[in-house]
C-alpha positions as CSV (number, residue, x, y, z in Angstrom):
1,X,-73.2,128.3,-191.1
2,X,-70.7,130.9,-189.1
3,X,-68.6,129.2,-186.1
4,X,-68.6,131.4,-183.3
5,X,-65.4,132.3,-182.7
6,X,-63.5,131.2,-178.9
7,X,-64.0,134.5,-177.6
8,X,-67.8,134.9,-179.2
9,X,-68.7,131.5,-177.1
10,X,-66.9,133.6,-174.1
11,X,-69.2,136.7,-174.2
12,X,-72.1,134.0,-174.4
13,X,-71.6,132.5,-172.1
14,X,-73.2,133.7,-168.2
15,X,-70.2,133.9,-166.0
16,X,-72.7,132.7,-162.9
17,X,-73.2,129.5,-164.6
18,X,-69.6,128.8,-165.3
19,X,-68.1,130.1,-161.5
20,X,-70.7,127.6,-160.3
21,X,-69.8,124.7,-162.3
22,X,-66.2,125.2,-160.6
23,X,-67.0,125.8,-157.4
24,X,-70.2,123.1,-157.1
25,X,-69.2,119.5,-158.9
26,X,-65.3,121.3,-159.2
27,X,-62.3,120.6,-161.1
28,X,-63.0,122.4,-164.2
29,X,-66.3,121.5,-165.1
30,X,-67.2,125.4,-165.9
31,X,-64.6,125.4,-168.1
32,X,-66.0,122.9,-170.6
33,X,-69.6,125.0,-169.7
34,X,-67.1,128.2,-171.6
35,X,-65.5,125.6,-174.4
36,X,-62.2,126.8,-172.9
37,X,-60.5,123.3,-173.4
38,X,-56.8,124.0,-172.6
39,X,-57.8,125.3,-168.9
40,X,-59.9,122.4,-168.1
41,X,-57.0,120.1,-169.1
42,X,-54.5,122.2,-166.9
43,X,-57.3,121.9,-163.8
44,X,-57.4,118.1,-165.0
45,X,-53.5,117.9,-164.5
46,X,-53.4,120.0,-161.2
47,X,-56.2,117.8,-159.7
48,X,-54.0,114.8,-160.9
49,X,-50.7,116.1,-159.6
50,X,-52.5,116.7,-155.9
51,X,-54.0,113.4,-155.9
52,X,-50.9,111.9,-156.6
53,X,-48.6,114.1,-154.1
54,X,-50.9,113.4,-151.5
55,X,-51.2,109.4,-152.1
56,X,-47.2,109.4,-152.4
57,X,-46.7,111.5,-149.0
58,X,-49.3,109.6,-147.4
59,X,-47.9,106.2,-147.3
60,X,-46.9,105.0,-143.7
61,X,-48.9,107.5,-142.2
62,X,-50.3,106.7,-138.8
63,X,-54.5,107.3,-138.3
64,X,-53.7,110.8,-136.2
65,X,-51.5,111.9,-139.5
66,X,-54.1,110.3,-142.2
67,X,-56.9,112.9,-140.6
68,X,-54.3,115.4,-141.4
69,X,-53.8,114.5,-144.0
70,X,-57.2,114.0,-145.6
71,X,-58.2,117.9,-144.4
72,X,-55.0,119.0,-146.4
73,X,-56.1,117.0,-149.4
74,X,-59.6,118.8,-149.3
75,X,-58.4,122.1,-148.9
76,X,-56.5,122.0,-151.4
77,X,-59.1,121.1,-154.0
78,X,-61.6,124.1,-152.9
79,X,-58.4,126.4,-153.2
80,X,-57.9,124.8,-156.7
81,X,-62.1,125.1,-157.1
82,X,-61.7,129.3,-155.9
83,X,-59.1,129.9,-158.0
84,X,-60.8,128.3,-161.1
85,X,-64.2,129.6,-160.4
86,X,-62.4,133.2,-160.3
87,X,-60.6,133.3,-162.8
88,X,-64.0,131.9,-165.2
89,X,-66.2,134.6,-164.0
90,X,-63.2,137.4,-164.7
91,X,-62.5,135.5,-167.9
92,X,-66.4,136.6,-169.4
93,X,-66.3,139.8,-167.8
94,X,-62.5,140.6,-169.4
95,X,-64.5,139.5,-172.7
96,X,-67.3,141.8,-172.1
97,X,-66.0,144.9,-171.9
């Protein structure tokens, strides 16, 4: 039996079906949808690394700051969520043609 080479699973795939998976549950799950392992692990890590900042530069902060703070925290997933789906759906179509 033939593996189907990385870029084979790619051309597969439907690009719809992966940008959703990003946008929807987020943080990469289109990625493993595409078998594209080393960008889900780079999502993994930025997800990580914003959790993290935003629990360290957090602390002390009074309840108006934590609201803030919280909004900033979402944002900044769904910008991380765009910029994923994007670049999954332009990833098949780059394949493609």
């Amino acid at each position: 039996m033939n593996q189907a080479s990385r870029e084979q699973v790619l051309a597969a795939s439907a690009g719809w079906v992966a940008v959703l998976l990003n946008v929807v549950p987020g943080l990469g799950a289109g990625y493993l949808y595409q078998r594209r392992w080393r960008e889900y692990w780079i999502t993994s890590l930025a997800a990580t690394a914003w959790f993290v900042a935003g629990a360290l530069l957090g602390r002390g902060a009074d309840a108006d700051a934590e609201a803030m703070n919280q909004l900033v925290g979402l944002l900044g997933l769904l910008v991380l969520a765009g910029i994923t789906a994007a670049e999954a759906g332009l990833a098949v179509k780059r394949v493609r043609s």
